[in-house]
SEGU-675732 format. One record per residue (C-alpha): residue number from 0; x, y negated, z. Coordinates in pm, 1 decimal. Layout:
BEGIN
NUM | X | Y | Z
...
# end
This chain:
BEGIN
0 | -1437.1 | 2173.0 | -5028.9
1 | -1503.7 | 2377.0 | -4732.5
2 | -1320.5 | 2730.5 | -4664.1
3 | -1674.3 | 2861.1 | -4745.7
4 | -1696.0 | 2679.6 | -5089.0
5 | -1400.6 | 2814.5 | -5172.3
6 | -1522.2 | 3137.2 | -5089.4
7 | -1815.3 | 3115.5 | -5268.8
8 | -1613.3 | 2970.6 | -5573.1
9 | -1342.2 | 3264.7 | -5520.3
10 | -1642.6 | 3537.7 | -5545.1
11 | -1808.2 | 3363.8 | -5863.1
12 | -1455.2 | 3321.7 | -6077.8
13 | -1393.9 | 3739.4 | -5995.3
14 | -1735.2 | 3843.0 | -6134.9
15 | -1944.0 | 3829.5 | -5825.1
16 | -1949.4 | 3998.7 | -5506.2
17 | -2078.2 | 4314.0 | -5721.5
18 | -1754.9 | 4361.0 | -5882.0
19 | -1562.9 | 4320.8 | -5532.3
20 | -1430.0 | 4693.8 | -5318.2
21 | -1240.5 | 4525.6 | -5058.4
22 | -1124.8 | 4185.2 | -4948.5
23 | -829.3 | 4203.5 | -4707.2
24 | -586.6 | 3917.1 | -4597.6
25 | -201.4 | 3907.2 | -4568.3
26 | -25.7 | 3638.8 | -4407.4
27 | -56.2 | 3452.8 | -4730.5
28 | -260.3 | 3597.3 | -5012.9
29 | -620.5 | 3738.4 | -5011.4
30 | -608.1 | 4040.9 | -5160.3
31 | -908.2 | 4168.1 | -5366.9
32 | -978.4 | 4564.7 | -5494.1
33 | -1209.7 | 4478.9 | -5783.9
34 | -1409.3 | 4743.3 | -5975.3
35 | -1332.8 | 4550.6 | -6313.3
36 | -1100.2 | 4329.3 | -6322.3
37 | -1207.4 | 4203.8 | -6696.3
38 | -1470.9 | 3977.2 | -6546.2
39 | -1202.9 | 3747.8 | -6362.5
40 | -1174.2 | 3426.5 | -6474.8
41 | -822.8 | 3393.3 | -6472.1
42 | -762.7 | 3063.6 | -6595.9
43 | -1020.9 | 2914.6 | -6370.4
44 | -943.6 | 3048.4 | -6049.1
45 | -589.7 | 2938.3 | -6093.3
46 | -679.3 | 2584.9 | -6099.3
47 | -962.8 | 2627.1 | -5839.8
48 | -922.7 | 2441.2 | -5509.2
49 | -695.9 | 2574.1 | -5272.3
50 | -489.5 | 2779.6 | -5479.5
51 | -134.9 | 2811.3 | -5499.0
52 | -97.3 | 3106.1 | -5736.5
53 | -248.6 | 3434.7 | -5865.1
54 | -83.6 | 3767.5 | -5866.4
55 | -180.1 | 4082.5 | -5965.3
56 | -7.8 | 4367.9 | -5809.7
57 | -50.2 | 4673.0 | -5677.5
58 | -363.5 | 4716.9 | -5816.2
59 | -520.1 | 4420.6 | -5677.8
60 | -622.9 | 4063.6 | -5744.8
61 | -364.2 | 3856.6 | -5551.4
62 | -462.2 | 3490.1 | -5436.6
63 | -237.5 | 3333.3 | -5284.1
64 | -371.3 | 3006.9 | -5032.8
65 | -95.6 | 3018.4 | -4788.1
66 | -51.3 | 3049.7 | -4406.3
67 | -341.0 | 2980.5 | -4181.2
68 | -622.7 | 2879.1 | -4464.0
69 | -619.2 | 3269.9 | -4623.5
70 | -745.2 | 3416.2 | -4308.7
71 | -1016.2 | 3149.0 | -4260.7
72 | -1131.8 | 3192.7 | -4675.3
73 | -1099.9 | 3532.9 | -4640.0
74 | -1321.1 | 3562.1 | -4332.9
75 | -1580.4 | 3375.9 | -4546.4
76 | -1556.0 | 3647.9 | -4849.7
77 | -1611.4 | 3893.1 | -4588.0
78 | -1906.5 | 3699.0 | -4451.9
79 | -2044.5 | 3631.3 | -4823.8
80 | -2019.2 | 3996.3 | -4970.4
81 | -2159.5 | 4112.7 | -4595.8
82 | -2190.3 | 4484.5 | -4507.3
83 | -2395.6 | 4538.4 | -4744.7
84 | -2159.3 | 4600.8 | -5013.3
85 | -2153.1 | 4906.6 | -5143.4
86 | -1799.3 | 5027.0 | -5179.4
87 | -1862.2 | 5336.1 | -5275.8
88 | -1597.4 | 5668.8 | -5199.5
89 | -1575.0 | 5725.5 | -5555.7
90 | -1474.6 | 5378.0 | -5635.4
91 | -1253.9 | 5340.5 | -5331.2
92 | -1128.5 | 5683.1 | -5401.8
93 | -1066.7 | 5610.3 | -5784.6
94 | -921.4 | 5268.9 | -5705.6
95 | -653.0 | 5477.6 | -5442.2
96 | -557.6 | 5697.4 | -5680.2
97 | -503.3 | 5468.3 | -5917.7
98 | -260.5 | 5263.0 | -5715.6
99 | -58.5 | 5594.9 | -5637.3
100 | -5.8 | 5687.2 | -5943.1
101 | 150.9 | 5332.0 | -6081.5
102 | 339.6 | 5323.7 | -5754.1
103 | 447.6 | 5696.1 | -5707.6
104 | 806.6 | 5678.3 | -5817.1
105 | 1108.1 | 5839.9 | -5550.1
106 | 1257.9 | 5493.0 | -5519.8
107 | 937.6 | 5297.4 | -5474.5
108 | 821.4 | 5567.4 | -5208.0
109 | 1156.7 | 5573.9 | -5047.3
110 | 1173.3 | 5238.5 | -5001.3
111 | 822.3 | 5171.4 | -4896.3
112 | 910.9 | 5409.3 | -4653.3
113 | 1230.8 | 5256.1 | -4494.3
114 | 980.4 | 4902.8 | -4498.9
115 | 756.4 | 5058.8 | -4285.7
116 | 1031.2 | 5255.2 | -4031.1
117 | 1155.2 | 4862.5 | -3978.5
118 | 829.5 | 4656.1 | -4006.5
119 | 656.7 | 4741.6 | -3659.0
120 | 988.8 | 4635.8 | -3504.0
121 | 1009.9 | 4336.5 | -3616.0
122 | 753.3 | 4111.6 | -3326.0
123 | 1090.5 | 4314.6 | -3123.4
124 | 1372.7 | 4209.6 | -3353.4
125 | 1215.9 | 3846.4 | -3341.9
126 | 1127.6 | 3819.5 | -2951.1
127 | 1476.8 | 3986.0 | -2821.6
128 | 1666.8 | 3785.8 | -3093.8
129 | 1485.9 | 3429.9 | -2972.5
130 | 1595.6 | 3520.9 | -2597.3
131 | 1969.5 | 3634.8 | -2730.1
132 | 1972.8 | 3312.0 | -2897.5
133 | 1871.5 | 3094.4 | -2576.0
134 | 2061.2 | 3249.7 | -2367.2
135 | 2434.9 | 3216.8 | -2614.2
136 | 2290.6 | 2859.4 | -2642.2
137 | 2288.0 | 2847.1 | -2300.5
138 | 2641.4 | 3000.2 | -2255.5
139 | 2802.1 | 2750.5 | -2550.1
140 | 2637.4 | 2478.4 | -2333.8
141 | 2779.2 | 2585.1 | -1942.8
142 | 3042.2 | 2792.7 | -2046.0
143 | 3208.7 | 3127.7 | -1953.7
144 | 3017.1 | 3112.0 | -1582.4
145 | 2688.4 | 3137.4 | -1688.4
146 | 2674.2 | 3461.8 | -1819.3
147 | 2761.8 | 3588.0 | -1483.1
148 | 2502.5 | 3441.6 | -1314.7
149 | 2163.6 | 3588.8 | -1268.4
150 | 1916.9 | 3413.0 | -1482.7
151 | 2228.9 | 3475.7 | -1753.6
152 | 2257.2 | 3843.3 | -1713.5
153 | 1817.7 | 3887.4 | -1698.8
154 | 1792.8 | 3696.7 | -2025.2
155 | 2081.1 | 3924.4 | -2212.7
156 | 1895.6 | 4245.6 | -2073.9
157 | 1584.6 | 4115.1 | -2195.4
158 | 1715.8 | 4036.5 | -2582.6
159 | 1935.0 | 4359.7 | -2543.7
160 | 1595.1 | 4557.2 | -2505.3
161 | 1544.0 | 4690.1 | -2827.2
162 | 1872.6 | 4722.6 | -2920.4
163 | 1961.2 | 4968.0 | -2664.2
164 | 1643.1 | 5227.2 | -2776.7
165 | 1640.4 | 5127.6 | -3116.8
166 | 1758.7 | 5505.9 | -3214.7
167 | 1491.2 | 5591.7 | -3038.6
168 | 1215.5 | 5402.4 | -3202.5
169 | 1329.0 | 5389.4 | -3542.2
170 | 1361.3 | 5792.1 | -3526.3
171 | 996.3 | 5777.5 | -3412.5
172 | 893.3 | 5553.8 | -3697.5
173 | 1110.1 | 5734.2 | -3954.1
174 | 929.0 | 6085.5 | -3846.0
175 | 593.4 | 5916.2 | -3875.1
176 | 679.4 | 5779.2 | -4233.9
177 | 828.0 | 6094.5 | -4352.0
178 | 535.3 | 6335.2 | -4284.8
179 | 647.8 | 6478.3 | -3926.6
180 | 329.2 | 6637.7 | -3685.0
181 | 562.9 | 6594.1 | -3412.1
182 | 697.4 | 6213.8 | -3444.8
183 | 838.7 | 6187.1 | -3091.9
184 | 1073.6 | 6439.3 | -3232.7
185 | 1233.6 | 6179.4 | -3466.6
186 | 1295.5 | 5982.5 | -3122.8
187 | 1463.7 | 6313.7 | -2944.0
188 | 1679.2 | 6279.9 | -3227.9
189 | 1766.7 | 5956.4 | -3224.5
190 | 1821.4 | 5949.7 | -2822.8
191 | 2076.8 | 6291.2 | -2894.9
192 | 2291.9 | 6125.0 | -3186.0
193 | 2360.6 | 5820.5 | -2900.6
194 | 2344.9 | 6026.7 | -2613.4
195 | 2680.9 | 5888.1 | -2393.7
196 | 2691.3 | 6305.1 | -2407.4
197 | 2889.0 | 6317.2 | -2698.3
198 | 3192.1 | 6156.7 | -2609.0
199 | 3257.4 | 6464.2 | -2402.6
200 | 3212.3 | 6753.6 | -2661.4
201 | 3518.7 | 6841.8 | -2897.4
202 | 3337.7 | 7016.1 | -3225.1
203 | 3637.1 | 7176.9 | -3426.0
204 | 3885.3 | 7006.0 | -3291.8
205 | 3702.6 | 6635.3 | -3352.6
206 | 3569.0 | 6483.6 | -3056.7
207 | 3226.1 | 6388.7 | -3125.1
208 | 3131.7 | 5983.0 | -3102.0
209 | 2793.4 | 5847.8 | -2939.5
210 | 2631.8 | 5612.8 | -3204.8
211 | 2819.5 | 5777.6 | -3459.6
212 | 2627.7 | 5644.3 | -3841.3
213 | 2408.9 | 5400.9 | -3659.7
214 | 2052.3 | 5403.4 | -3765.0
215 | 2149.9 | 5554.5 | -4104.7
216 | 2221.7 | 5880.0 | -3917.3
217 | 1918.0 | 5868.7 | -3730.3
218 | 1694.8 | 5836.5 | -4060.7
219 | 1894.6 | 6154.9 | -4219.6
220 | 1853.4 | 6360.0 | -3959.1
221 | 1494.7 | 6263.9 | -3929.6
222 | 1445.6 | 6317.8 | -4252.1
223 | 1632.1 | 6674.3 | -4276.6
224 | 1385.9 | 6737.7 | -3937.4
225 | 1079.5 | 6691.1 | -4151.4
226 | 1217.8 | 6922.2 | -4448.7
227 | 1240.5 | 7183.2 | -4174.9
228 | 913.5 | 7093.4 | -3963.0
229 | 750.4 | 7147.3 | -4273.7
230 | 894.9 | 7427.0 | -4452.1
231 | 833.6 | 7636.0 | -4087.9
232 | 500.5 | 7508.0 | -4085.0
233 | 423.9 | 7736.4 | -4433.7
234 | 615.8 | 8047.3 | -4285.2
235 | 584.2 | 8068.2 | -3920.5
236 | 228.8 | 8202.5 | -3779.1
237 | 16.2 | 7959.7 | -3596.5
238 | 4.8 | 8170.0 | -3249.9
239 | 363.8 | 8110.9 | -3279.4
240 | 416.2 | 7764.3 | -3389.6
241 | 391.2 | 7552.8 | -3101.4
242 | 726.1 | 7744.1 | -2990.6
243 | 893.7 | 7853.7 | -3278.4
244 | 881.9 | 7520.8 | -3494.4
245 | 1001.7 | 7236.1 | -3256.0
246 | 1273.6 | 7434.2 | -3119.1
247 | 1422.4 | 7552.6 | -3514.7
248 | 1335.1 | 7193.7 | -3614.9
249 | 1583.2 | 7053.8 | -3326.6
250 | 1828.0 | 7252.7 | -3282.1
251 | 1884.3 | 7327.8 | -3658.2
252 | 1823.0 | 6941.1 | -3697.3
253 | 2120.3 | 6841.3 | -3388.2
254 | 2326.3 | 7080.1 | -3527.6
255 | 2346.9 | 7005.3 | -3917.8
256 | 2370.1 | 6604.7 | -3761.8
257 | 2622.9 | 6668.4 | -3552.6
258 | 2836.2 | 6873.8 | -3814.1
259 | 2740.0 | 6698.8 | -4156.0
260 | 2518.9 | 6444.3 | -4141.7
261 | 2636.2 | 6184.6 | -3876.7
262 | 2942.4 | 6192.1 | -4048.9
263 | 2778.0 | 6101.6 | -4366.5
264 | 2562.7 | 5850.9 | -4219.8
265 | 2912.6 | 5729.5 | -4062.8
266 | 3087.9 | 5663.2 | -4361.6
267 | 2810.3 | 5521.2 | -4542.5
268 | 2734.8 | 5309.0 | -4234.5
269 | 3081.9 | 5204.4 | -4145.7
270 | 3119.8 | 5125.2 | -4551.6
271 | 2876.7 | 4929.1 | -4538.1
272 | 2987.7 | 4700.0 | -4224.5
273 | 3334.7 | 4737.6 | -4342.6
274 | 3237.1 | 4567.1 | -4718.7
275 | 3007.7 | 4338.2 | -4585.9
276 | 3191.8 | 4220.1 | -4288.7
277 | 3502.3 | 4209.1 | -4472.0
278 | 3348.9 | 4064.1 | -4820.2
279 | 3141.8 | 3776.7 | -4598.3
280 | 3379.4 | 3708.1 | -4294.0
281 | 3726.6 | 3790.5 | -4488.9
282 | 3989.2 | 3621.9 | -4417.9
283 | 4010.7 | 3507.0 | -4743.7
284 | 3817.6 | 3211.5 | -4822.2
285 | 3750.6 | 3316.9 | -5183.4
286 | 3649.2 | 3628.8 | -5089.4
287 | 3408.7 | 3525.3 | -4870.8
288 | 3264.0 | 3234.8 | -5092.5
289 | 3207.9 | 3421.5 | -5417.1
290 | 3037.5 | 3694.2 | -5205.7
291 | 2834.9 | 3468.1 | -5026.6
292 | 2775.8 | 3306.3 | -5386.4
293 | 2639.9 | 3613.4 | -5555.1
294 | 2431.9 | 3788.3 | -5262.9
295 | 2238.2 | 3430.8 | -5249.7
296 | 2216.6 | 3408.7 | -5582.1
297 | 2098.4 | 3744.8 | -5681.7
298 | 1830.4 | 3781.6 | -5374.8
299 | 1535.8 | 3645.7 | -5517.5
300 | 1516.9 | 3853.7 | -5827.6
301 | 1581.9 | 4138.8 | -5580.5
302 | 1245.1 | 4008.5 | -5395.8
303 | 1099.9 | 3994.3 | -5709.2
304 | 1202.1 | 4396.4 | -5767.4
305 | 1120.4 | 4482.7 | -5397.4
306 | 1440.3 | 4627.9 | -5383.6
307 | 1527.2 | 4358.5 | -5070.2
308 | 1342.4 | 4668.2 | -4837.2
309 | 1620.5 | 4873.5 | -4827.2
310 | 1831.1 | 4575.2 | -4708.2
311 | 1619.7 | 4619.2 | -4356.4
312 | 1841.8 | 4912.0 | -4187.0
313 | 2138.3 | 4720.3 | -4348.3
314 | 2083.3 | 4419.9 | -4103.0
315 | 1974.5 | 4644.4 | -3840.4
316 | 2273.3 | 4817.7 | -3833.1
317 | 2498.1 | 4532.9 | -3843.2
318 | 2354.0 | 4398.4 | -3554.4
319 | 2388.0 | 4701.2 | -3391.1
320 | 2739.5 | 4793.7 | -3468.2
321 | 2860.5 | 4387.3 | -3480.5
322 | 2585.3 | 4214.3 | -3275.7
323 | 2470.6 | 4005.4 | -3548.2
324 | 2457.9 | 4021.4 | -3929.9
325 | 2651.9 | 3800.6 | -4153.6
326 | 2431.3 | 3894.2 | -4465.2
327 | 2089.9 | 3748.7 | -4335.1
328 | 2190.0 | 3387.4 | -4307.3
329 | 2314.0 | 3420.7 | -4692.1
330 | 2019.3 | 3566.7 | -4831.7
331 | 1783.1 | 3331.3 | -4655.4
332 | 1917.1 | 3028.2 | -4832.1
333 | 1702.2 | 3157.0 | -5129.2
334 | 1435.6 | 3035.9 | -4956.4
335 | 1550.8 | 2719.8 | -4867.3
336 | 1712.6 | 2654.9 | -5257.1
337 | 1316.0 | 2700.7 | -5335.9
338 | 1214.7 | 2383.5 | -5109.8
339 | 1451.3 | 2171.5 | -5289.8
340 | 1367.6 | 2329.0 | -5579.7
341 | 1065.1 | 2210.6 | -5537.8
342 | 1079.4 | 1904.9 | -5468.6
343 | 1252.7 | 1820.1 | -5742.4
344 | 935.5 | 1965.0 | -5947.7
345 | 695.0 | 1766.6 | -5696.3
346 | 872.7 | 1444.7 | -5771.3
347 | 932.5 | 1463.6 | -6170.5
348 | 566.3 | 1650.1 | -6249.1
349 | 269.2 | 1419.5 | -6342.6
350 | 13.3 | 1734.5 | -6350.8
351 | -173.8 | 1632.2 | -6026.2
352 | -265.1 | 2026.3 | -5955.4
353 | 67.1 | 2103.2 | -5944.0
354 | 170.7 | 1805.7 | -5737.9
355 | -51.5 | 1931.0 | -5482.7
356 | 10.0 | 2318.3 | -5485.9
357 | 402.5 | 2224.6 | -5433.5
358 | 342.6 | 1961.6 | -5160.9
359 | 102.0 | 2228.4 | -4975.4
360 | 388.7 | 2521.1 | -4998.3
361 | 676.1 | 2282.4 | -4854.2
362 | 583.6 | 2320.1 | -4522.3
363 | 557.3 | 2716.8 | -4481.1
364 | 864.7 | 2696.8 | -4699.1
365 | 1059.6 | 2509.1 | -4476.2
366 | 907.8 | 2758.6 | -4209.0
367 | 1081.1 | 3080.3 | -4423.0
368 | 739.2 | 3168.2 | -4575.6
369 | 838.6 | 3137.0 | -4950.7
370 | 562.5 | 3322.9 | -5136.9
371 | 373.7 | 3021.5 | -5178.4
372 | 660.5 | 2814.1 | -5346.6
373 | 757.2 | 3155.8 | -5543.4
374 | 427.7 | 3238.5 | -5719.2
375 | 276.8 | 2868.0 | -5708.8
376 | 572.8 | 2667.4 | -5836.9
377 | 952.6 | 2759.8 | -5962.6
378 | 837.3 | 3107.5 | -6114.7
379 | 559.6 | 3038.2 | -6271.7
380 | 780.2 | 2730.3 | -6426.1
381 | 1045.2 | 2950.5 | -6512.5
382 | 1350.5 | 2721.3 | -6478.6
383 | 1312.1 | 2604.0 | -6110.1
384 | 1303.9 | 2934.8 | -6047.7
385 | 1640.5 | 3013.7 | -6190.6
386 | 1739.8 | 2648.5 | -6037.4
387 | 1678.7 | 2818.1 | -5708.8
388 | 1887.6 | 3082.2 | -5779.1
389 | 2154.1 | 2893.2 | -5813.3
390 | 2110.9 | 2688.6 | -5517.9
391 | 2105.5 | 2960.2 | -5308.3
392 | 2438.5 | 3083.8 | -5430.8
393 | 2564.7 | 2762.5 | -5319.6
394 | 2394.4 | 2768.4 | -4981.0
395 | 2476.1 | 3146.3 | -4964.6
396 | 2891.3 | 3005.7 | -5039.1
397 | 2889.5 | 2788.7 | -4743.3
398 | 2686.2 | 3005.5 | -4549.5
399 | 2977.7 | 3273.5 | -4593.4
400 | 3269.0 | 3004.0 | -4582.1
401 | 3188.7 | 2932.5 | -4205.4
402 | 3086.1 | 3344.9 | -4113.3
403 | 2746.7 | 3229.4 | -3982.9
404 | 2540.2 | 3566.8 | -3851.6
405 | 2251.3 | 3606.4 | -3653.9
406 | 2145.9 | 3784.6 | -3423.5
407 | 1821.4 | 3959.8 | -3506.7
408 | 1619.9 | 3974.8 | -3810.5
409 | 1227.1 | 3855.2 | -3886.8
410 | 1242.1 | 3483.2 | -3953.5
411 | 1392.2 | 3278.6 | -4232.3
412 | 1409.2 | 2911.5 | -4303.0
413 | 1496.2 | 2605.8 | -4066.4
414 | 1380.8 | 2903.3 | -3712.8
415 | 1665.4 | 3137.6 | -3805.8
416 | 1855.4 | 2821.6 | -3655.7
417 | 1771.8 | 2985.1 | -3280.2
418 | 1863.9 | 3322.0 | -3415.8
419 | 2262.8 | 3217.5 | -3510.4
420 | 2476.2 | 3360.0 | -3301.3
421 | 2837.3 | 3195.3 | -3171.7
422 | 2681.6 | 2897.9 | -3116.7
423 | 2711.8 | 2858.7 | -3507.3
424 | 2384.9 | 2635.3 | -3539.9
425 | 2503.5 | 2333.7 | -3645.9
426 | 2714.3 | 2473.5 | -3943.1
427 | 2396.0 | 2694.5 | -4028.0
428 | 2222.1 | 2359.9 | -4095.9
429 | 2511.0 | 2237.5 | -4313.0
430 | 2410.6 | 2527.1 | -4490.3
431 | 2086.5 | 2469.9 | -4505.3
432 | 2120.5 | 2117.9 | -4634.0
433 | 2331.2 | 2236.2 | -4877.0
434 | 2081.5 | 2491.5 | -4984.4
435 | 1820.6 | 2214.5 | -4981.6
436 | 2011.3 | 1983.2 | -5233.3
437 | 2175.6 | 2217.5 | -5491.2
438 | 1823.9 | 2380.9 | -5574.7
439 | 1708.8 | 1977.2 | -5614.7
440 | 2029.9 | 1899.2 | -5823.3
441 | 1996.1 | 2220.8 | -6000.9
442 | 1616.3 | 2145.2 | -6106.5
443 | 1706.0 | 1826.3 | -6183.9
444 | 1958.5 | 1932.3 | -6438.0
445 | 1794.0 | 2214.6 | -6563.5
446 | 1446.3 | 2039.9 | -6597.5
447 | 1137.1 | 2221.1 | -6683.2
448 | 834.7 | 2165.0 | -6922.9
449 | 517.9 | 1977.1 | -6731.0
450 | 216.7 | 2188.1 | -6832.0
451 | -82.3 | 1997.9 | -6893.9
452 | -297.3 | 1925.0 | -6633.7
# end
């Protein structure tokens, strides 16, 4: 069938473009606001052509086709239901409202919120981390006297970009997310808190430390600086309030950071490095492999919770305070126990639909795009899914065993292979083998119940 077929066949099975608000696309999934979702043909549309799975979240009608085809199908939606489609600001209105009021919980806000602080940074995480990566290739390769020679020293500068001003931007972000009017506050912030400055004022008898917290100190600052932005904004009279606010909110802001809260944000952030880098890269071989074991293991139910958000200033911060982050490499093995997981299900199934919907998802598996693979093979089968699990605690083991980190964060799979850092790529693809065949053997053992085609 042709992407506009499907498209046609997509509108008919979710009660005609009538019944449609808004078709959007993700990098995977098209992702329909429907004004009733009764008239879906649920069963139908999950066998149609071109579909790896159905989801309904948020709200909305979920359909997953993968990488590179959604945008196309959903194009042709767009096309079909034309302008013409009345959306209606009651419906849109009614459908918004809905949505926040299944998804307005403090933890589900708070850790939308961190999401989006990190997610604009990642083209930056991924672009700086690809040229750190070349360039400690590049160093493993020549040795010592590269890095002091020009092209050397360019190259780090370049993949040290947005690690030197990420403060800076993530205090901008963070002040956007949290409500600020003034958002460039949020980076004033983050620029003070690892201002070189510091290291030459003594505050009560402590000298105070540039950097001090990482980005967990800039986000609690920031978001103290929003309390105060807005509780001024209620009290303070508007001929007034282009003076009176921004110079409260920052210097009450700087000075409850420098006293309280960047030693908060310390602990918690040096805690955090201390356990993880400690747990992972210990010295002690057990140590490291049962953590390695469990944080695989457990990360794809924490997907599944959308609890893995708040693991985003986690890495960030490692890489800032370490230069690379031990913890990625481990959880991304869940992704790569799914390929093997799968094709163990792609070799043993003899329901030709589901032959094809796992051989389709390999690819952008292998590629660290998992969704596909998630929603249109080992979960909806139940035991591959758990078979994954356990693959990844094994990939996660080795992964640990041999301290592999990496050096920025925004791609999984086989490409985090340019992100490892130490010149640790080859033992990174031990783990990935590994990862590979223990969510195969796993399957294998574990089996799982062939629907009927």
């Amino acid at each position: 069938m042709s992407n506009k077929e499907i498209a046609q066949g997509l509108i008919n099975l979710v009660g005609g473009k009538e019944n449609i608000l808004t078709a959007q696309s993700c990098m995977t999934r098209c992702r329909l606001e429907l004004k009733d979702h009764s008239k879906v043909n649920m069963t139908a549309l999950e066998k149609s052509e071109g579909v790896l799975g159905v989801v309904e979240a948020e709200g909305q009608l979920q359909v997953i086709y993968g990488p590179g085809k959604v945008s196309k199908i959903t194009g042709e939606v767009k096309n079909i239901i034309g302008n013409s489609v009345a959306l209606g600001e009651d419906a849109v209105k009614a459908t918004k409202e809905k949505l926040k009021a299944k998804n307005d919980t403090k933890m589900k806000n708070i850790l939308k919120k961190l999401g989006s602080t990190f997610i604009p940074l990642i083209p930056l995480f991924v672009s700086c981390g690809l040229l750190l990566a070349i360039n400690n290739i590049a160093g493993v390769y020549f040795g010592d006297a590269y890095k002091l020679t020009t092209i050397g020293k360019i190259l780090n500068l370049l993949g040290s970009g947005v690690f030197t001003v990420l403060s800076v931007l993530v205090g901008v972000n963070a002040a956007k997310e949290f409500g600020s009017q003034m958002p460039m506050m949020g980076g004033v912030l983050g620029g003070i808190l690892t201002s070189p400055a510091l290291a030459g004022i003594t505050l009560f008898g402590t000298t105070l430390t540039p950097g001090r917290g990482g980005i967990i100190s800039v986000i609690l600052v920031v978001v103290l600086a929003c309390f105060i932005e807005k509780s001024l904004k209620k009290v303070v009279p508007d001929v007034l309030d282009l003076f009176v606010t921004p110079l409260v909110t920052l210097s009450v802001s700087v000075m409850v950071a420098l006293v309280i809260l960047q030693p908060i944000g310390g602990f918690i952030s040096d805690s955090i490095g201390k356990i993880v880098a400690q747990t992972l890269a210990s010295e002690s071989t057990l140590v490291s492999v049962f953590s390695g074991t469990i944080s695989g293991a457990l990360f794809l139910p924490l997907v599944m919770t959308g609890m893995h958000q708040a693991l985003i200033p986690i890495h960030a911060d490692l890489i800032s305070n370490f230069g690379f982050s031990v913890l990625l490499p481990v959880l991304a093995t869940s992704g790569m126990a799914q390929v093997g997981a799968t094709v163990a299900v792609y070799r043993k199934t003899k329901n030709a639909r589901l032959k094809k919907t796992a051989k389709n998802g390999l690819l952008p598996g292998i590629l660290g795009i998992g969704e596909p693979l998630i929603y249109g093979v080992t979960l909806p089968l139940g035991k591959p899914f758990t078979a994954a699990c356990l693959g990844a605690g094994a990939g996660g083991a080795v992964m640990a065993l041999f301290k592999v980190g990496a050096v920025a964060i925004g791609v999984s799979g086989l490409p985090l292979a340019l992100l490892v850092a130490d010149g640790k790529m080859f033992v990174f693809l031990i783990g990935v083998v590994v990862s590979y065949f223990a969510g195969y053997i796993f399957t294998e053992i574990m089996g799982f119940e062939d629907p009927v085609e």
